[in-house]
N, C-alpha and C positions, 0 to 999 in steps of 0.2 A: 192500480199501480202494479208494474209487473216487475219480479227481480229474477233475472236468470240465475243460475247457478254457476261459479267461476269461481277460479283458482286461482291465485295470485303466484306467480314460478317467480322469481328475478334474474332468470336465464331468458324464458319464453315471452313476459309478460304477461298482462288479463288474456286470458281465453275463455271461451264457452265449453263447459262440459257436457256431452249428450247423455251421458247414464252413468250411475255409480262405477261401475267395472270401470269404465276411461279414468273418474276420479281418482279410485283405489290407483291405479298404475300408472298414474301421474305423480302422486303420493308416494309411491316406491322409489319412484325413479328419481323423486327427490332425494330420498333417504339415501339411495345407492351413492349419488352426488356426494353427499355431506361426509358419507362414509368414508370414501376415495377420499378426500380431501382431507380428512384429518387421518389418514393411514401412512402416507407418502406426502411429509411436508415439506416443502422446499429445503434444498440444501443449499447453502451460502458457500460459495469458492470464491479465491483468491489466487490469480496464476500471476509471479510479477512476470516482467522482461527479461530479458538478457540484459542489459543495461542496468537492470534492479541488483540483479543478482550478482553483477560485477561489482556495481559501485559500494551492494556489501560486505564481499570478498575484500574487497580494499579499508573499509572503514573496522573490518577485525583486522586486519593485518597489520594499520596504523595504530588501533589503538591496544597491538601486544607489542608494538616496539615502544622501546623504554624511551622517554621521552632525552633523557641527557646519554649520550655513548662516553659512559666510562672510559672505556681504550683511547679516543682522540684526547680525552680531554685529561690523559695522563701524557701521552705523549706531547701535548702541544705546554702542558708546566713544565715538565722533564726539559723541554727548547728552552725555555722563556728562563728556569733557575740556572741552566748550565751557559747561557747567554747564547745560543744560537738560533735563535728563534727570530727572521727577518720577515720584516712588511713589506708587501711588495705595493708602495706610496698611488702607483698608475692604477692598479687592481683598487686600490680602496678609493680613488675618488672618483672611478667608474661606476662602481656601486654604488655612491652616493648622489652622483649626476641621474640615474639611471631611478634611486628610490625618489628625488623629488618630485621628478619627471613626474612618475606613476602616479605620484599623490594631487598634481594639477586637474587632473583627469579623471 
């Protein structure tokens, strides 16, 4: 029975080694391998869109505006206690033709 001599790499695969000296600097050049690779380990990035980065602009923008506007909704009691405050009847049951609609759909 005869058993060559051979180096198991998981780059190169089984090879045949002809003299110690090739073993030794195949054994380096693994080490060298391993070295590099745990020196400079990958870096994870994350670059978003233009689209990303608007649609976040927008989602702080919404959510620092105060959700009730104080201001209208003094001016629109101020109408309504001093009695001038009219509905305009066309406007509101266009909105309403206009909300069921949506909701079919």
């Amino acid at each position: 029975m005869k058993i060559d001599n051979l180096i198991q790499s998981p780059q190169a695969g089984t090879r045949p080694v002809k003299d110690a000296g090739q073993a030794e600097q195949v054994a380096q050049q693994q080490v060298r391998r391993k070295e590099q690779q745990q020196e400079a380990p990958p870096e994870d990035k994350v670059e978003l869109s233009s689209r990303a980065k608007d649609l976040q602009r927008a989602v702080e923008i919404v959510r620092a505006t105060p959700e009730v506007r104080a201001d209208k909704v003094a001016a629109l009691k101020e109408k309504v206690d001093s009695g001038t405050y009219e509905v305009d009847s066309k406007q509101v049951a266009s909105k309403m033709i206009v909300d069921s609609l949506s909701k079919l759909t």
